[in-house]
C-alpha positions in Angstrom: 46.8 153.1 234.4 49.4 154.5 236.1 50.2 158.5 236.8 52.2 159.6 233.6 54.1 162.9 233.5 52.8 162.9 229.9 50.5 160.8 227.5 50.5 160.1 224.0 47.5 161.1 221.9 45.8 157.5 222.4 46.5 157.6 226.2 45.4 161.0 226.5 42.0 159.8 224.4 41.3 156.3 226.2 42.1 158.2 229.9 39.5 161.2 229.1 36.9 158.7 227.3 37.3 160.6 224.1 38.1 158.5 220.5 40.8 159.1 218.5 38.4 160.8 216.1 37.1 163.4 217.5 40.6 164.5 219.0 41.4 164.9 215.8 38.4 166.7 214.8 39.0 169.0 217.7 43.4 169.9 217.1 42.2 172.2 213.6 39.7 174.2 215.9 42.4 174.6 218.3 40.1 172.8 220.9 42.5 170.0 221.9 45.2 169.7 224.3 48.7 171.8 224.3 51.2 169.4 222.3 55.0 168.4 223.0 56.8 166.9 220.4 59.6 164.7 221.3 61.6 164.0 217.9 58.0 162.4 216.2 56.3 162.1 218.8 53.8 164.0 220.0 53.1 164.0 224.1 50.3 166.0 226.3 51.8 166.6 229.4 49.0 166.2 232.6 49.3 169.6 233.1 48.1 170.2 229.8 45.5 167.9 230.0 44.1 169.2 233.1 43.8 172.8 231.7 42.3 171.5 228.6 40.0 169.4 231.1 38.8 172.7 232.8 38.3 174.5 229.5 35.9 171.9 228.0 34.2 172.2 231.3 33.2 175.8 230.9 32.9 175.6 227.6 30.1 173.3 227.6 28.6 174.7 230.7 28.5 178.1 228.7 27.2 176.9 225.5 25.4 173.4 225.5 23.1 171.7 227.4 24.4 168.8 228.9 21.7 166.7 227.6 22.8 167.9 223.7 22.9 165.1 221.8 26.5 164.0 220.2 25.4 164.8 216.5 24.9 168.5 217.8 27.8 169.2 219.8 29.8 167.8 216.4 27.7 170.0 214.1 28.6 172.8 216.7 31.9 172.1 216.4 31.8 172.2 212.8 30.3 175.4 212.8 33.4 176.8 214.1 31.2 178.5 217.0 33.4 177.1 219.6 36.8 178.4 218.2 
């Protein structure tokens, strides 16, 4: 894949091994990426991405064990203890 200034939500998902899914489930708890919209569509710049990157980092240094299984991190999520 080449070095985009900016990626569309399913290059953003396929290039941080995330699906489509649970992007979504994350934008409502303001835990996904900064957003551009260009007319409709909607862009993450790298930038973006790379701060989002580093925030997901800590946050699950900070509250999960990396060994938490997906189901958990979801019901977490759900929770609304991460927003």
């Amino acid at each position: 894949m080449d070095e985009a200034d900016a990626y569309t939500i399913p290059e953003f998902c396929v290039r941080n091994k995330i699906c489509r899914a649970y992007y979504y489930k994350l934008r409502p708890l303001g835990l996904a990426p900064d957003e551009m919209r260009i007319g409709s569509k909607v862009l993450i710049s790298k930038e973006a991405a790379a701060v989002w990157r580093r925030k997901m980092e800590t946050a699950n240094s900070e509250r999960l064990p990396l060994t938490t299984p997906q189901s958990q991190v979801d019901s977490h999520l759900d929770s609304g203890a991460a927003a």
